[in-house]
Steps between C-alpha positions, in 0.01 A plus 500: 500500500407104474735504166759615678501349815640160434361343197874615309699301692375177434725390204698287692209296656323425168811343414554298759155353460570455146767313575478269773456128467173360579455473894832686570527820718520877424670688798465861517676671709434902581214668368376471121175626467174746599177399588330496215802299267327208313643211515443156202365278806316296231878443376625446859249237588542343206858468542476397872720789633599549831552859580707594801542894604630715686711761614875408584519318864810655562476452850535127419838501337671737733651263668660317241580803277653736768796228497582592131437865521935542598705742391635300226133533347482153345169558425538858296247694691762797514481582151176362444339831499475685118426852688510665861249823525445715747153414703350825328520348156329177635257560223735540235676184572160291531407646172819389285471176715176422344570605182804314496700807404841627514589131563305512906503175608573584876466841649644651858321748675721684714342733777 
């Protein structure tokens, strides 16, 4: 179960960390990883990385987002969405999300 519980979806992160200048900052936002998911620390300390984390604050930004979310959609969230399922398939559509198939980069679960 440990090799499947998070330590796939770390790609992402290793390149960050591989990539960051000396004393900058690596911000992850949402969740990347399982408990046991190693992580190059040696590498990190080294560099002098600053890691920030966490999920999305969206409570934060609703004020100043609400404002663009018009019905001219300046912002494209109504066709942002590659599928819409029905809530039954929710584990269909979390599956091709993850496996980045059939193009998923945003799925809608409708009740």
């Amino acid at each position: 179960m440990m090799q499947k519980a998070g330590v796939d979806r770390l790609n992402a992160v290793y390149a960050a960390i591989d990539i960051v200048r000396r004393g900058g900052t690596i911000s992850l936002i949402g969740v990347y990883g399982g408990a046991a998911d190693p992580m190059p620390l040696i590498t990190m300390f080294d560099k002098q990385i600053q890691l920030r984390m966490g999920q999305a604050n969206v409570k934060k930004w609703v004020d100043d987002i609400m404002p663009l979310l018009t019905d001219d959609d300046p912002l494209g969230v109504d066709t942002f969405a590659t599928h819409t399922l029905p809530l039954e398939q929710a584990p269909h559509g979390y599956e091709i999300f993850q496996k980045k198939q059939d193009g998923a980069v945003k799925i809608i679960l409708e009740p």
